[in-house]
N, C-alpha and C positions, 0 to 999 in steps of 0.2 A: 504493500500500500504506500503511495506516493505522499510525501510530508503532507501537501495540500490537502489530498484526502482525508488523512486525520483529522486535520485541524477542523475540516466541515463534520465528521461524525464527531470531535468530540462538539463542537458548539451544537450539535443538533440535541446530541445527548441530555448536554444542562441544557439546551431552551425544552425539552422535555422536562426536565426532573425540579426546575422551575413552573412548568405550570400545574404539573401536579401539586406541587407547594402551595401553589396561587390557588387550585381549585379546593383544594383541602382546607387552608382559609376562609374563603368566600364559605363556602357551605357550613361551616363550623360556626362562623360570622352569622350568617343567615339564619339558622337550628336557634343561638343566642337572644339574638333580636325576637325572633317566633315568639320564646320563654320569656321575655321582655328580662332575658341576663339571671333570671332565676337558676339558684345550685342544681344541678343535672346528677341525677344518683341511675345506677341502673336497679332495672327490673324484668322481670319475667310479665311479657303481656301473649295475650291471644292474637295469632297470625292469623287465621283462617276460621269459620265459624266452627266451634265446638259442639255436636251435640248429644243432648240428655245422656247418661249413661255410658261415656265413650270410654275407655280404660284411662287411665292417666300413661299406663307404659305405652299407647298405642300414641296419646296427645306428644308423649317425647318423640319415638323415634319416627311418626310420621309428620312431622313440622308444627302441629298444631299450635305449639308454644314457641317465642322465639325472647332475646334480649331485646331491650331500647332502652335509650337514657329517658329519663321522664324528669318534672320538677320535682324535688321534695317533697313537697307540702301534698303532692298526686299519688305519693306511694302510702298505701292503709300499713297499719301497725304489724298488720299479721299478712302482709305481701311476703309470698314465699321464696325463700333464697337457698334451696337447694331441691331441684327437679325429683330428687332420687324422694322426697319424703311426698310425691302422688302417686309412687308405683303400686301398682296391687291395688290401687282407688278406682272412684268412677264417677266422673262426672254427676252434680245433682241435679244442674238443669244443660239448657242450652245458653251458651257463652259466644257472646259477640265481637268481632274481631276490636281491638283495641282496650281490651279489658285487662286490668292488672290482673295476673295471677294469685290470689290469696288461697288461705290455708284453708280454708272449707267449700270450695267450689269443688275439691274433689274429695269424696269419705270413701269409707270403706264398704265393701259391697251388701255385708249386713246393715249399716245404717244407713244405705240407701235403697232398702227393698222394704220400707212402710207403706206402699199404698202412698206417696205423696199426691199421686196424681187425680185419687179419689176426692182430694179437697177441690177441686177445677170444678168451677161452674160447667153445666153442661155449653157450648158455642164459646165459651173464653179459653184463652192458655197459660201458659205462666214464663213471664220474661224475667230475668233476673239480668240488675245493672252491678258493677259495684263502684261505689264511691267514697271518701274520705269525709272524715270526722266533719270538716266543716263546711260540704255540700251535703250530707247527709243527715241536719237538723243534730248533729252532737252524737248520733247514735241512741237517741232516743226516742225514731219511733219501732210500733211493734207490732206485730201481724194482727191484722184487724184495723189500723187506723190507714186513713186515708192522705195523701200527702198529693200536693201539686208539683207538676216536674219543669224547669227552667231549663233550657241550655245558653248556651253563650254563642253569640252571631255577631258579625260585624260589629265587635265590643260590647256587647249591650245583651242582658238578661231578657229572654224571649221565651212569652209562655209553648211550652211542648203538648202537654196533655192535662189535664182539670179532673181531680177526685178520685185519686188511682190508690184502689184499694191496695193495699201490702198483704202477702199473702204468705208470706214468709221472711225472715232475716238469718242470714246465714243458716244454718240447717234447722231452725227454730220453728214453725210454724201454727199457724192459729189454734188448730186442735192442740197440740202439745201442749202451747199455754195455757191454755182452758183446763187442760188437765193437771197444770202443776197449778193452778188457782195461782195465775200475776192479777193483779187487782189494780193498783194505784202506779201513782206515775213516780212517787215518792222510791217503790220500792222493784219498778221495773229495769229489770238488768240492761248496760248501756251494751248495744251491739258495735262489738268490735272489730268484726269481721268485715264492714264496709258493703258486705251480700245483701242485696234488697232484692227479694221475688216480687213482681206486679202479677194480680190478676185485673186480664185486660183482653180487648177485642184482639183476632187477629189481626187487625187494620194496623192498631194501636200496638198491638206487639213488633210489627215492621217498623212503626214512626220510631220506637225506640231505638230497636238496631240499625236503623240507616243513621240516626245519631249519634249512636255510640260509634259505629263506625267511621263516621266522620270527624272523630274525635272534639263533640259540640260541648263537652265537660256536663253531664247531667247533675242539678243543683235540683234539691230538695225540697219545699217547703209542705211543715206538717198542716193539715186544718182541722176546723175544729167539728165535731161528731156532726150531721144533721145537712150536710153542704149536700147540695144537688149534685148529683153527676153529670156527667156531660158527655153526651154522644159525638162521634167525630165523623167527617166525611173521610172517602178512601183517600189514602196516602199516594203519591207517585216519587220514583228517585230526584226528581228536582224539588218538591214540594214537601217537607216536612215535619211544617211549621205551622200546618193548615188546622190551628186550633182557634177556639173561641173561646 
């Protein structure tokens, strides 16, 4: 190879290993600004939709789970940080792609053959989100109360769905409580788990995962007993905000 020649493969070289540099920046930059410079921790979230009853060994080795950095304040207290402790589990509902992984989304296959499904209104299904302490009204609502759901759009708090019964919170559910007598709000366990089940239309079960999917941040708010429910029209992938 003729001197000249070098000298153009190595400049090619670094103007390569230069814009990798530069792209690696740029996009690092970019991820930063998104978070508005918020600390970045990783986590275990949902690649692909998860459904009901899936093995957890099957969620590892067929991708269903994968890493991303997330903000802090975004990872629940009981976000799981080692794969190996969902093996031999099974998924308790269906999980929507961008969902942290936490530690009850997958139990063991005796505590997930109750009959959950026999709590399901006949025509409704059951969606589970999970959220952090402080989209999720503190962790104190409880299967059986109703809560309003928010997400986040073009900066701003935008109502998603109106009067969405809770039908479970982390593997806890309505019957159960009724059977262990929770009475007051004084002496109602704070759900740690970040797992909220909805019982809701299947319309309404789509409006939720196309936002979770979209990563729209689902925000919480509880109401109080006696509120109307509210019926929704069909959902479409551009429209998922067509509530009243």
């Amino acid at each position: 190879m003729t001197p000249k020649r070098t000298i153009v493969v190595a400049v090619a070289v670094a103007v390569g290993v230069a814009a990798s540099v530069l792209s690696y920046v740029f996009l690092n930059n970019a991820q930063q600004r998104a978070y508005h410079n918020a600390k970045l921790v990783e986590a275990y979230v949902v690649s692909k939709p998860v459904p009901a009853a899936l093995s957890g060994t099957e969620a590892i080795s067929d991708g269903y789970i994968t890493t991303k950095k997330i903000p802090t304040e975004f990872r629940p207290a009981t976000a799981v940080t080692k794969l190996s402790s969902i093996e031999n589990k099974e998924a308790v509902a269906s999980f929507s792609v961008g969902q942290v992984l936490v530690a009850s989304m997958f139990v063991s296959q005796t505590s997930a053959s109750g009959g959950f499904a026999q709590q399901i209104p006949p025509g409704d299904v059951a969606v589970t989100v999970s959220v952090d302490q402080v989209h999720g009204v503190a962790g104190f609502p409880v299967p059986g109360n109703r809560v309003d759901l928010f997400i986040t759009l073009n900066g701003a708090e935008t109502i998603l769905l109106r009067n969405v019964t809770i039908l479970a919170t982390g593997t806890s559910s309505a019957n159960q409580n009724t059977a262990q007598g929770s009475t007051t709000a004084t002496t109602t366990p704070v759900n740690s788990s970040g797992l909220y089940t909805f019982e809701v239309t299947p319309v309404d079960a789509e409006r939720i995962a196309l936002a979770q999917q979209d990563g729209l941040g689902i925000y919480m708010v509880l109401v109080p007993p006696g509120t109307a429910q509210v019926t929704l029209p069909p959902v479409s992938q551009g429209d998922i905000t067509n509530a009243s």
